[in-house]
N, CA and C atoms of all chains as a GROMACS GRO file, in nm:
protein
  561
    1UNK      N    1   1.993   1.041   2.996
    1UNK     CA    2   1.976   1.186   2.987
    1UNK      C    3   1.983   1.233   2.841
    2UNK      N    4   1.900   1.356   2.815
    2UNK     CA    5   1.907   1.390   2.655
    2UNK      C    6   1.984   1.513   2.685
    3UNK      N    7   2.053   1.551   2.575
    3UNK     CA    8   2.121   1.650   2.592
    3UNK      C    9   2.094   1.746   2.457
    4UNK      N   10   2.061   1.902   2.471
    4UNK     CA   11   2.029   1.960   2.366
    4UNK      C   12   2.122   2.049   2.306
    5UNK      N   13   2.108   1.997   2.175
    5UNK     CA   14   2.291   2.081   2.102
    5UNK      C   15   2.292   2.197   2.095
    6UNK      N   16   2.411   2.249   2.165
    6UNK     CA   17   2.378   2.393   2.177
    6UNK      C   18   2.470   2.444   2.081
    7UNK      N   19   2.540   2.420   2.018
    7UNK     CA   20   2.666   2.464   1.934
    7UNK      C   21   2.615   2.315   1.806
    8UNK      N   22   2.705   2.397   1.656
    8UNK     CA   23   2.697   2.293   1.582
    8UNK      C   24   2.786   2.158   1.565
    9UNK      N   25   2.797   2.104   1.673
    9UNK     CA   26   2.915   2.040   1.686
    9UNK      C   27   2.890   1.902   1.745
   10UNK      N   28   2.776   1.794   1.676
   10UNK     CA   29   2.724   1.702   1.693
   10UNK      C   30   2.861   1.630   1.661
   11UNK      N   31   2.958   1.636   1.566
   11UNK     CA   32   3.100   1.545   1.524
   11UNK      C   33   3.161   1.514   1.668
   12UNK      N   34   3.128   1.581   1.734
   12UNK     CA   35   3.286   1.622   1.826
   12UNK      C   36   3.171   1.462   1.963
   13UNK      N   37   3.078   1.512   1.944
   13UNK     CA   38   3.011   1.435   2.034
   13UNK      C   39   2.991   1.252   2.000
   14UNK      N   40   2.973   1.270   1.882
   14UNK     CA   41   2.944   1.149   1.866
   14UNK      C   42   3.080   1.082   1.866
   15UNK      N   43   3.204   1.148   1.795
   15UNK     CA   44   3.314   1.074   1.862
   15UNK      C   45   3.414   1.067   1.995
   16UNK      N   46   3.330   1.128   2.100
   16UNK     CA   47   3.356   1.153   2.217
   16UNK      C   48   3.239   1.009   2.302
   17UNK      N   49   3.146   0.925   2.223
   17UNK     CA   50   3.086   0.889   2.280
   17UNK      C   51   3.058   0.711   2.217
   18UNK      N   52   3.027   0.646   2.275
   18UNK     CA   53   3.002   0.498   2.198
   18UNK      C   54   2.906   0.474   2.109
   19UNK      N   55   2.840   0.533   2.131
   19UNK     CA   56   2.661   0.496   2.101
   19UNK      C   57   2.610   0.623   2.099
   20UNK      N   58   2.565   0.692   2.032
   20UNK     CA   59   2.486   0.817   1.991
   20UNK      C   60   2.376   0.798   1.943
   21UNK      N   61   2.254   0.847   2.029
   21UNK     CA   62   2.099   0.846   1.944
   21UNK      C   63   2.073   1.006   1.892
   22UNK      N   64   2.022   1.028   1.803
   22UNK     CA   65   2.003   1.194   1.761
   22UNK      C   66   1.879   1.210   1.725
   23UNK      N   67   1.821   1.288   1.754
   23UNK     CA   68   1.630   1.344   1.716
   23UNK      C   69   1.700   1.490   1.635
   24UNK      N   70   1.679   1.451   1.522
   24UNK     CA   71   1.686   1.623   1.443
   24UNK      C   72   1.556   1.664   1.466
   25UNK      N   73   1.553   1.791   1.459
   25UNK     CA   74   1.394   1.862   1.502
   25UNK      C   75   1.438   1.984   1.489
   26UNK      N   76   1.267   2.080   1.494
   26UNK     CA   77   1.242   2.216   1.505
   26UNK      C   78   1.219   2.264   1.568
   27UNK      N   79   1.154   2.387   1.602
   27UNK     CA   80   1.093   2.412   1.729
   27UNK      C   81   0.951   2.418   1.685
   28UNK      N   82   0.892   2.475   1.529
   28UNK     CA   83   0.794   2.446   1.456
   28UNK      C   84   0.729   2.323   1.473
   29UNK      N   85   0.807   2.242   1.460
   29UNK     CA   86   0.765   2.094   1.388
   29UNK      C   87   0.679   1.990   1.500
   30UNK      N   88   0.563   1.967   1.531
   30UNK     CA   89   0.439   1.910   1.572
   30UNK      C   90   0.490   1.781   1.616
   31UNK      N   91   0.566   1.691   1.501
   31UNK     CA   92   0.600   1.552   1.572
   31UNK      C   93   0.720   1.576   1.669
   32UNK      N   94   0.785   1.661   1.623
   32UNK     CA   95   0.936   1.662   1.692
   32UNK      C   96   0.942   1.656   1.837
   33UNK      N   97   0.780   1.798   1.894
   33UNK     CA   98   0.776   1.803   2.011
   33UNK      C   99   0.690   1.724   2.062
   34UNK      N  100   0.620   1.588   2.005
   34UNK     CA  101   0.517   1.518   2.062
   34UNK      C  102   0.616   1.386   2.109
   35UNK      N  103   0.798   1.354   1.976
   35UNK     CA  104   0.844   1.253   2.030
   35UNK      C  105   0.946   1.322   2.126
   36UNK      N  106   0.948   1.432   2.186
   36UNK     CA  107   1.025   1.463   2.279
   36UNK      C  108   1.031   1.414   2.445
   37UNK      N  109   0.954   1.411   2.468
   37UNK     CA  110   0.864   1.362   2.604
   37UNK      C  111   0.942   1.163   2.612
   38UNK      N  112   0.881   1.165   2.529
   38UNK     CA  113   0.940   0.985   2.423
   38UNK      C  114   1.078   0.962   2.445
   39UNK      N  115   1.152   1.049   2.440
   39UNK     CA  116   1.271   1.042   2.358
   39UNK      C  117   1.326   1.074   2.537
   40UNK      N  118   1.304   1.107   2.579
   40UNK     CA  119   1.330   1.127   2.730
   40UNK      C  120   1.338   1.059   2.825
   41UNK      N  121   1.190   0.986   2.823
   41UNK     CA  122   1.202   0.894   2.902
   41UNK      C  123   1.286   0.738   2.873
   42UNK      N  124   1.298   0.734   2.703
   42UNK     CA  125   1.372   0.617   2.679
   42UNK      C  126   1.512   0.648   2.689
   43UNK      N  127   1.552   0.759   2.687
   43UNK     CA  128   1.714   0.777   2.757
   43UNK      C  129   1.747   0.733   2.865
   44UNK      N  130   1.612   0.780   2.963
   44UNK     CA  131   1.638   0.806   3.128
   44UNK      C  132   1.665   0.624   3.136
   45UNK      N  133   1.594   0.556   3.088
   45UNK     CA  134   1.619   0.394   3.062
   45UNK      C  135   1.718   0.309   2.984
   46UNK      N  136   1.820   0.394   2.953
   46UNK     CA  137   1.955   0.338   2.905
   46UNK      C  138   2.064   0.420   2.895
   47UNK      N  139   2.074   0.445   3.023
   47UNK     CA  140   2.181   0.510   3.037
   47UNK      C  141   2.299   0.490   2.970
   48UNK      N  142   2.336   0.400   2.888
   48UNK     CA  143   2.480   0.359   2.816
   48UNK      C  144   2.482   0.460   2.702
   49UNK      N  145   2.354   0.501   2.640
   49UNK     CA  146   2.339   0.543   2.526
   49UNK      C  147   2.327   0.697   2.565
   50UNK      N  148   2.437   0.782   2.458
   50UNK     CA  149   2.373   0.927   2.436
   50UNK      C  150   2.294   0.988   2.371
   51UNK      N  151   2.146   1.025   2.398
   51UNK     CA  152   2.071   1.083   2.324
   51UNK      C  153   2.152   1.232   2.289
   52UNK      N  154   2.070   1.310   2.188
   52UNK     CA  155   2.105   1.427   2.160
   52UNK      C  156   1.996   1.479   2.097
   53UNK      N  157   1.965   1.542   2.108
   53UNK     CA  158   1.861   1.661   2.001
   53UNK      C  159   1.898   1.783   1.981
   54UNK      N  160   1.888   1.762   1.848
   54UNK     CA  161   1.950   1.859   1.762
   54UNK      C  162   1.867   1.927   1.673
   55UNK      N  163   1.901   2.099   1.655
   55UNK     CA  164   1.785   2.157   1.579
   55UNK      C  165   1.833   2.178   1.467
   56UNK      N  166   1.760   2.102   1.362
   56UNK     CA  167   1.812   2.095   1.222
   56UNK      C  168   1.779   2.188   1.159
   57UNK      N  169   1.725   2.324   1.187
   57UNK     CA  170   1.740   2.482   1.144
   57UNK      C  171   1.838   2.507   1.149
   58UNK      N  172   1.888   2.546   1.304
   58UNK     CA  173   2.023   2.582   1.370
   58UNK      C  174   2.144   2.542   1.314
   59UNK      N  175   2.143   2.414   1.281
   59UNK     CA  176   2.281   2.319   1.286
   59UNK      C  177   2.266   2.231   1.156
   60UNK      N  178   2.379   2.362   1.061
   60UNK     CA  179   2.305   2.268   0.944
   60UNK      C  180   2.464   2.134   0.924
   61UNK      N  181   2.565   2.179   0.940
   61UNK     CA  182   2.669   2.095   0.933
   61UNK      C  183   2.661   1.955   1.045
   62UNK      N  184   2.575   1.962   1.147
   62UNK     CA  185   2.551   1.843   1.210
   62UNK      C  186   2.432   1.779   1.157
   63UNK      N  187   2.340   1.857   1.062
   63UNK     CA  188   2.270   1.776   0.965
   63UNK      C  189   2.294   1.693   0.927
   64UNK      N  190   2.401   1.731   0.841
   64UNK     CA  191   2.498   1.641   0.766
   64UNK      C  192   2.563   1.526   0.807
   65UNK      N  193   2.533   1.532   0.877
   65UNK     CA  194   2.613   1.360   0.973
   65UNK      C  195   2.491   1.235   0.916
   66UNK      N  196   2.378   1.281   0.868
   66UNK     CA  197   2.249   1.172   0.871
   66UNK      C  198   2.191   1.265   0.744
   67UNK      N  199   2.081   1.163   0.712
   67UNK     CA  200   1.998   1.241   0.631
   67UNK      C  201   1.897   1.297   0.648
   68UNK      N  202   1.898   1.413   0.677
   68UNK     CA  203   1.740   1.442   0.729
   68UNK      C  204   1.626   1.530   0.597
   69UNK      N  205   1.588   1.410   0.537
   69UNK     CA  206   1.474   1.491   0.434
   69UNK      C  207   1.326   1.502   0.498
   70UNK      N  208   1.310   1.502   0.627
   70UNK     CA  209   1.164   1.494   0.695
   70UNK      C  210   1.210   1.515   0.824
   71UNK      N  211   1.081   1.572   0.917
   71UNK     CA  212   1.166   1.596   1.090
   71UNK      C  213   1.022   1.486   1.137
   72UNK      N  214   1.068   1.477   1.210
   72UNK     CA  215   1.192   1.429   1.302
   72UNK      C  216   1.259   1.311   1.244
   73UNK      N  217   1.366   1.348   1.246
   73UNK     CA  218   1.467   1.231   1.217
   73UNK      C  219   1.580   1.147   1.322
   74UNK      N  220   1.539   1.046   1.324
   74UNK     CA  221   1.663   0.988   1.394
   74UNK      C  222   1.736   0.924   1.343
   75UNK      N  223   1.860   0.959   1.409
   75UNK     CA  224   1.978   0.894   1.354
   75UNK      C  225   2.098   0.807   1.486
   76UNK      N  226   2.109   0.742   1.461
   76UNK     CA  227   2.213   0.671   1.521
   76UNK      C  228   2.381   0.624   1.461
   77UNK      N  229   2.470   0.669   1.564
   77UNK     CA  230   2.589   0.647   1.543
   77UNK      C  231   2.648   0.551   1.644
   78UNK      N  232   2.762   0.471   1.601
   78UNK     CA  233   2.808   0.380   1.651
   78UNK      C  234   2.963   0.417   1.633
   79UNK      N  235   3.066   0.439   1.739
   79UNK     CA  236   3.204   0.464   1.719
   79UNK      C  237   3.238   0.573   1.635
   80UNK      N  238   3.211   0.710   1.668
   80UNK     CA  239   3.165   0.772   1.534
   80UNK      C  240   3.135   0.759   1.464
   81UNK      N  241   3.052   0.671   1.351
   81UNK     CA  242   3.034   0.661   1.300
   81UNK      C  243   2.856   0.650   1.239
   82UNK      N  244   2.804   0.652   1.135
   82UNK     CA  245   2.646   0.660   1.119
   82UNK      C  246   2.640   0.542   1.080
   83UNK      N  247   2.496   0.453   1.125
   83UNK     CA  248   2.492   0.333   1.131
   83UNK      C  249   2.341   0.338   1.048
   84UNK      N  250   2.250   0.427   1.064
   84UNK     CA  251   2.129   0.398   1.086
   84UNK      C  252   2.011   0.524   1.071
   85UNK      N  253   1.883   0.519   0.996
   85UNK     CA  254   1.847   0.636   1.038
   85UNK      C  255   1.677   0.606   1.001
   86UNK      N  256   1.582   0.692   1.042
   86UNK     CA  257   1.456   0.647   1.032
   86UNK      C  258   1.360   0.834   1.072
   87UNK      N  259   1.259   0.848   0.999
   87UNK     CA  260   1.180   0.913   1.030
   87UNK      C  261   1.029   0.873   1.080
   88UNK      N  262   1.004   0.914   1.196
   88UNK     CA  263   0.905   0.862   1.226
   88UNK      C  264   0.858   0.921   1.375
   89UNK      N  265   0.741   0.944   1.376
   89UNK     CA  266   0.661   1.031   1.520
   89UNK      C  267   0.599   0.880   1.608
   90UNK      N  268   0.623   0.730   1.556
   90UNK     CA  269   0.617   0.653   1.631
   90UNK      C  270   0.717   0.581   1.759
   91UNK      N  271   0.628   0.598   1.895
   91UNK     CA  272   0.758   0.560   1.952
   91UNK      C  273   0.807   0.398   1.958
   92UNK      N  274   0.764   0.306   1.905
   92UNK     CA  275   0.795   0.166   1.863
   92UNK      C  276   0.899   0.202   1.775
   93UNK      N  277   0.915   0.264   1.672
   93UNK     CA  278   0.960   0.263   1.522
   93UNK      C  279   1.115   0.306   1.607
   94UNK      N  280   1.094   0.388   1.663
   94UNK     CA  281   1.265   0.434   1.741
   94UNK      C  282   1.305   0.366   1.838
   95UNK      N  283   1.213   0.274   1.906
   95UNK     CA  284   1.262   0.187   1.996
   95UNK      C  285   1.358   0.082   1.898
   96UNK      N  286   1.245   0.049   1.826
   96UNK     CA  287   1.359  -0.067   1.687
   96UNK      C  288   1.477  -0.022   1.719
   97UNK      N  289   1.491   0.122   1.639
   97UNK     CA  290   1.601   0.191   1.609
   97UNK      C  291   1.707   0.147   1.703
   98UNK      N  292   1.672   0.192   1.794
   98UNK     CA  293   1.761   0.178   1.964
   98UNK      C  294   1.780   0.057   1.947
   99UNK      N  295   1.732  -0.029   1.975
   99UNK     CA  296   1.713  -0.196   2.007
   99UNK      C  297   1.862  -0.255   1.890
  100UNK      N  298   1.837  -0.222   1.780
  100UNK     CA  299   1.928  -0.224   1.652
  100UNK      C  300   2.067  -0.236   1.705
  101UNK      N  301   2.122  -0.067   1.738
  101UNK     CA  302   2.246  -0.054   1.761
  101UNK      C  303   2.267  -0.083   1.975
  102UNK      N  304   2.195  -0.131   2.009
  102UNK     CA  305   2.255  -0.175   2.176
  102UNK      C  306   2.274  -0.241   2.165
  103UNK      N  307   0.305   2.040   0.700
  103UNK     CA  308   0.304   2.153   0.688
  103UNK      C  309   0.250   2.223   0.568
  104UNK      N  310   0.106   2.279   0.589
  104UNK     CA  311   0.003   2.349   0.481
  104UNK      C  312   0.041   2.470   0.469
  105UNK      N  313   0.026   2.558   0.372
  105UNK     CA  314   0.052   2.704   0.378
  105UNK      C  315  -0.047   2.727   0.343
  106UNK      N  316  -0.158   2.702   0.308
  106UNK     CA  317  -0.347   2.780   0.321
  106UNK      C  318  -0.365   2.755   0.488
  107UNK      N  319  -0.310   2.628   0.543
  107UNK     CA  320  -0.389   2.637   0.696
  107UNK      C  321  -0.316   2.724   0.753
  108UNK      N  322  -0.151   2.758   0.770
  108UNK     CA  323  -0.096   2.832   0.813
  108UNK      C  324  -0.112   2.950   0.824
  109UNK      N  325  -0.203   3.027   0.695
  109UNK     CA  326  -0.219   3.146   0.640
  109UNK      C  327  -0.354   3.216   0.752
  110UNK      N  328  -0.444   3.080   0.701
  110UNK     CA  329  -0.574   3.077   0.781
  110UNK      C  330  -0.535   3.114   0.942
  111UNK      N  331  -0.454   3.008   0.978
  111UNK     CA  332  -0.428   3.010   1.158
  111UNK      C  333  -0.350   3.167   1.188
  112UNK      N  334  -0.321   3.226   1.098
  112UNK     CA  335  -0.212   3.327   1.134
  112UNK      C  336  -0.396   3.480   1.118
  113UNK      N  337  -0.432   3.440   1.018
  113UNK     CA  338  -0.540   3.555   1.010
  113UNK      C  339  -0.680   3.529   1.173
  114UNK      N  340  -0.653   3.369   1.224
  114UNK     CA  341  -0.742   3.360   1.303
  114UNK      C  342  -0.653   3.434   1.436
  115UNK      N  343  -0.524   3.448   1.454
  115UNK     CA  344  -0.456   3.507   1.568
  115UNK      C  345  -0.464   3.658   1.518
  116UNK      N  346  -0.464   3.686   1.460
  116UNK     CA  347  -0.487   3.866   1.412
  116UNK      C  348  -0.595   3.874   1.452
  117UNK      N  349  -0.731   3.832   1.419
  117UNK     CA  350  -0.876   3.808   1.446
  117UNK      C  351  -0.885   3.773   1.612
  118UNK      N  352  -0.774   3.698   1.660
  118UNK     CA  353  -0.861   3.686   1.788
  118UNK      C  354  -0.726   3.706   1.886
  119UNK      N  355  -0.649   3.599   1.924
  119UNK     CA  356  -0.558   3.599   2.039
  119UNK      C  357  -0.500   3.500   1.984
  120UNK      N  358  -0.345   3.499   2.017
  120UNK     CA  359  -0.257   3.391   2.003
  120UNK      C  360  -0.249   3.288   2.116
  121UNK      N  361  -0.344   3.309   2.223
  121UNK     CA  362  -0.336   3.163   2.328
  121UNK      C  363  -0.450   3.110   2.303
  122UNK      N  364  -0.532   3.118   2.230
  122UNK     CA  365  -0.653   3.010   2.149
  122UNK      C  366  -0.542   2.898   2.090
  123UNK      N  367  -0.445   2.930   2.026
  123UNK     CA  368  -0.349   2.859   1.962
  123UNK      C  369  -0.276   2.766   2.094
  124UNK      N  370  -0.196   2.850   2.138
  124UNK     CA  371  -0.096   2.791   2.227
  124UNK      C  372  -0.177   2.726   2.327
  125UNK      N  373  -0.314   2.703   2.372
  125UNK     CA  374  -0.424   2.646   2.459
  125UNK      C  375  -0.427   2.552   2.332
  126UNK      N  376  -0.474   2.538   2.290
  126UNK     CA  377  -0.496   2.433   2.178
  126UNK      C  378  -0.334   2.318   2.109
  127UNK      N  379  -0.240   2.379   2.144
  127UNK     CA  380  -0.151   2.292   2.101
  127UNK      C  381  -0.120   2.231   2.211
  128UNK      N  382  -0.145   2.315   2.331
  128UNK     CA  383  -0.112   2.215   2.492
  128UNK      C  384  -0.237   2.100   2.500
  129UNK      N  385  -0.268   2.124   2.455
  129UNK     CA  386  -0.416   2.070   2.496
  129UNK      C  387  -0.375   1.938   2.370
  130UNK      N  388  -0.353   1.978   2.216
  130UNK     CA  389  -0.352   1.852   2.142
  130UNK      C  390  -0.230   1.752   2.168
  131UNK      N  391  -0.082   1.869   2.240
  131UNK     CA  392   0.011   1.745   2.248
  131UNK      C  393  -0.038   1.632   2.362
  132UNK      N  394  -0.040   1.675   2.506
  132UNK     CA  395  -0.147   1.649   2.615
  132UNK      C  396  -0.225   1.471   2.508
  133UNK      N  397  -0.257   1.496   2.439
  133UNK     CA  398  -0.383   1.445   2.384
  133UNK      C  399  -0.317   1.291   2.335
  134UNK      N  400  -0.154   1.366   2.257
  134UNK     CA  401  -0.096   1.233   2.217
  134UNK      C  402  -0.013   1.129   2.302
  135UNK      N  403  -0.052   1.130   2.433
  135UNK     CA  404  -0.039   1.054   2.514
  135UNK      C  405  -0.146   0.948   2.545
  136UNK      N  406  -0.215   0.985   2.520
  136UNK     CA  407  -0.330   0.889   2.478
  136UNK      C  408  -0.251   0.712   2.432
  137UNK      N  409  -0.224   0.617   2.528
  137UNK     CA  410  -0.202   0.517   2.451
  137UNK      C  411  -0.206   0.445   2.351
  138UNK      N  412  -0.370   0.478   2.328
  138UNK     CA  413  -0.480   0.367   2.232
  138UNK      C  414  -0.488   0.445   2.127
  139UNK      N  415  -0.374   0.557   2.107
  139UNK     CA  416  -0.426   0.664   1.970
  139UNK      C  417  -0.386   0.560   1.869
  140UNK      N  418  -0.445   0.590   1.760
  140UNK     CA  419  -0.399   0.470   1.642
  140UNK      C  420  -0.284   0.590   1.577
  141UNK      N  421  -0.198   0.543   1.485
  141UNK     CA  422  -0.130   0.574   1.377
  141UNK      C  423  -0.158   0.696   1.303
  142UNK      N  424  -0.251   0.687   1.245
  142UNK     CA  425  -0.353   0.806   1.154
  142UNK      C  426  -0.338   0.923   1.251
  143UNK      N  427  -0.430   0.875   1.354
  143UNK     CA  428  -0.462   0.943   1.431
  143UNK      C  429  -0.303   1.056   1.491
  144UNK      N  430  -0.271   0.995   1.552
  144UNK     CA  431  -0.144   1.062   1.574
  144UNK      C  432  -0.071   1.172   1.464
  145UNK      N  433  -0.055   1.112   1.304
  145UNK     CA  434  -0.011   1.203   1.210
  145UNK      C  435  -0.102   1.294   1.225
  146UNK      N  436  -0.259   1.331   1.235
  146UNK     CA  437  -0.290   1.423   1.184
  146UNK      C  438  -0.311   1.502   1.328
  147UNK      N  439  -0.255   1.472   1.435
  147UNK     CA  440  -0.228   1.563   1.524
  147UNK      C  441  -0.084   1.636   1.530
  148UNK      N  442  -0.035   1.559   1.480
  148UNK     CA  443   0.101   1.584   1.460
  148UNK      C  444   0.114   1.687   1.372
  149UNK      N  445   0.033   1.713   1.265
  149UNK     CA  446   0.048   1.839   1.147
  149UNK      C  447  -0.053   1.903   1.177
  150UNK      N  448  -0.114   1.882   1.300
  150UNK     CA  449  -0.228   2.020   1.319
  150UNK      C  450  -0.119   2.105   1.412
  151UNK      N  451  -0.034   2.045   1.508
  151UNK     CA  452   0.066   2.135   1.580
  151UNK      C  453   0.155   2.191   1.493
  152UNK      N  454   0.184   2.090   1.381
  152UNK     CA  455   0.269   2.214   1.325
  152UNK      C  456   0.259   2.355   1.248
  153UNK      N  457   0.161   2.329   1.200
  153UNK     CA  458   0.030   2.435   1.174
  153UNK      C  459   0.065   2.522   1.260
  154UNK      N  460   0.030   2.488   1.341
  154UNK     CA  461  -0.019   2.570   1.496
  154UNK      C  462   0.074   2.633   1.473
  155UNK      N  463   0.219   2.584   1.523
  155UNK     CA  464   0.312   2.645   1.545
  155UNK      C  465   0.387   2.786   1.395
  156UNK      N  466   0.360   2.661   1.276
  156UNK     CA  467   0.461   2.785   1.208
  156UNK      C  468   0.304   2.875   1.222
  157UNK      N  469   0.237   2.897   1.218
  157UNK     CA  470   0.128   3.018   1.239
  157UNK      C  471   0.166   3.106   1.339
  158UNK      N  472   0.251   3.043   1.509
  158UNK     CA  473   0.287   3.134   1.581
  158UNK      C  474   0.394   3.231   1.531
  159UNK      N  475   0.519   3.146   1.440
  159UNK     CA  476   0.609   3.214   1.416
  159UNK      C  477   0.587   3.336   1.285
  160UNK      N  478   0.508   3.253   1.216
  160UNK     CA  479   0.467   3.372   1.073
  160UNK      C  480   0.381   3.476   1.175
  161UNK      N  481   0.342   3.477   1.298
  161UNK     CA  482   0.265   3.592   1.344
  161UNK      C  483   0.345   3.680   1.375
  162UNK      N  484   0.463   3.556   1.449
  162UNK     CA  485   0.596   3.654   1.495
  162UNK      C  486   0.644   3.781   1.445
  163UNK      N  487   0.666   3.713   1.273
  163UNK     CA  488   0.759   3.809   1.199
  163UNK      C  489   0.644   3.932   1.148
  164UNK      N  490   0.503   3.904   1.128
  164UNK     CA  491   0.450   4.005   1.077
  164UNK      C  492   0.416   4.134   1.206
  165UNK      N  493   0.431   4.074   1.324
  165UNK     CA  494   0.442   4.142   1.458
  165UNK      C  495   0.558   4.201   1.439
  166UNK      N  496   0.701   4.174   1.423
  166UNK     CA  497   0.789   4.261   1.419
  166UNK      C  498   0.776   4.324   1.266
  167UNK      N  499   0.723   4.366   1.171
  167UNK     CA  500   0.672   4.440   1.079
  167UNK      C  501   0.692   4.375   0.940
  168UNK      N  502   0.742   4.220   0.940
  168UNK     CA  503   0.735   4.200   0.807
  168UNK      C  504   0.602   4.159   0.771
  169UNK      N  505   0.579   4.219   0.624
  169UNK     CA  506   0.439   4.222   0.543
  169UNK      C  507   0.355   4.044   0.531
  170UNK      N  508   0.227   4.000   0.602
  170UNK     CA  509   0.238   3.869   0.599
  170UNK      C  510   0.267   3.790   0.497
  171UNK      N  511   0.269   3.812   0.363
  171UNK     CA  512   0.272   3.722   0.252
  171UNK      C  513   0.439   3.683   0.244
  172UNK      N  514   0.532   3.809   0.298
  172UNK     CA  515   0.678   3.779   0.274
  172UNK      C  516   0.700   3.720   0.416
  173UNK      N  517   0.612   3.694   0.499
  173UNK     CA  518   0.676   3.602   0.610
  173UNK      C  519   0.610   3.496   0.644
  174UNK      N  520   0.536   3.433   0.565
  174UNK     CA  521   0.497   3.306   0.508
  174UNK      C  522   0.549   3.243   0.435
  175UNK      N  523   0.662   3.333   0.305
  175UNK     CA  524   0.719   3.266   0.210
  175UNK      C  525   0.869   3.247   0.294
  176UNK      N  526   0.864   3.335   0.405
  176UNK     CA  527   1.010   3.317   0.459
  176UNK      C  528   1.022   3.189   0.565
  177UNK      N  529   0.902   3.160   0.626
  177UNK     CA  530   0.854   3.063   0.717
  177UNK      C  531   0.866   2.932   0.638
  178UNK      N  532   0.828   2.896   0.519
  178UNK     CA  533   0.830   2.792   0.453
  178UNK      C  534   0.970   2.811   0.374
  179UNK      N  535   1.062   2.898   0.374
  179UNK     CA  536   1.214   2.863   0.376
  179UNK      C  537   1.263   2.795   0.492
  180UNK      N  538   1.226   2.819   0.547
  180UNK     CA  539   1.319   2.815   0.673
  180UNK      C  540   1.294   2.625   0.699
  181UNK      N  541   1.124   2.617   0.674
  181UNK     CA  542   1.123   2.455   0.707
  181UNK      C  543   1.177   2.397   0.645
  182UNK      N  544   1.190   2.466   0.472
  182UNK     CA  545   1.254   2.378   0.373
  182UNK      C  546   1.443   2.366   0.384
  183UNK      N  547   1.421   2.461   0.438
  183UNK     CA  548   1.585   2.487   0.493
  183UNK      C  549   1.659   2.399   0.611
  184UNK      N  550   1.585   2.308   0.632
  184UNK     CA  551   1.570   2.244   0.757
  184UNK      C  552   1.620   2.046   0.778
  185UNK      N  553   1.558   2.063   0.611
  185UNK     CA  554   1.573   1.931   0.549
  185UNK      C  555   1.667   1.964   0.445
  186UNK      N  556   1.701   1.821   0.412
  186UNK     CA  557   1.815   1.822   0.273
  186UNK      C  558   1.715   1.740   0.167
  187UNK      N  559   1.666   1.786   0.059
  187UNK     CA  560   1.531   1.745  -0.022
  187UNK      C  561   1.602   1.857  -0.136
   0.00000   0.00000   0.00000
């Protein structure tokens, strides 16, 4: 399941959780909503892992957990912690990603 | 993200209707499901929606009365505001 951040408070989640996947995005932004669909169905297929999407307008202090100089960005955390991060509207390139930290 | 196409897409929704747009971005995401899309292909669908889109929102703000040139320059804050660059 993806879950969409509704408060800026991506910290509280990722150390509430094992494995954190994150899609920073806009509501503007063209790739963000083309890897959304993407980003959905590869949750619904690993359930161990928490997706999150997060709007990197909205939420600028959960920005900050990753680097986001381009959208969509993903980022992955492991034990709270940031492990990993990649921009990219390919859905191979984030499967890596995933594949990486499971 | 262009600010001449943006400018353009925002004078073609003044000129005509804003669901030429929103028909057209359903229609191009729709499109990137396409398996066999190559790479290329995909980026430059990918920045024609976004186009699309900040054009809906710069229509937004000049709809609620800001002047279009100051809500184009405010639209391209906001993306730049978005990233850490």
């Amino acid at each position: 399941m993806v879950q969409e951040l509704e408060q800026d408070n991506l910290q509280d989640i990722i150390d509430s959780n094992d494995i954190v996947v994150v899609q920073y995005s806009a509501t503007w932004c063209g790739n963000c909503r083309i890897m959304k669909p993407k980003v959905k169905k590869l949750a619904s297929e690993l359930e161990a892992i928490t997706f999150v999407i997060a709007d990197a307008e909205k939420f600028p202090e959960s920005r900050k957990l990753a680097t986001v100089d381009n959208l969509p960005t993903f980022a992955t955390f492991k034990k709270g912690a940031f492990v990993n991060q990649v921009q990219t509207n390919k859905f191979d390139v984030l499967k890596e990603l995933v594949e990486e930290i499971s | 993200m262009k600010l001449p196409v943006i400018k353009h897409l925002s004078q073609f929704i003044e000129d005509n209707d804003e669901d030429f747009i929103i028909e057209t971005i359903e229609t191009l995401e729709n499109l990137t499901e396409v398996s066999s899309l190559k790479d290329e292909e995909l980026d430059v669908i990918g920045e024609l929606v976004s186009n699309m889109y900040g054009a809906l929102e710069v229509q937004k703000m000049v709809k609620d009365g800001t002047p279009k040139k100051e809500a184009l320059n405010t639209f391209m804050s906001r993306v730049l505001g978005s990233i850490d660059k």
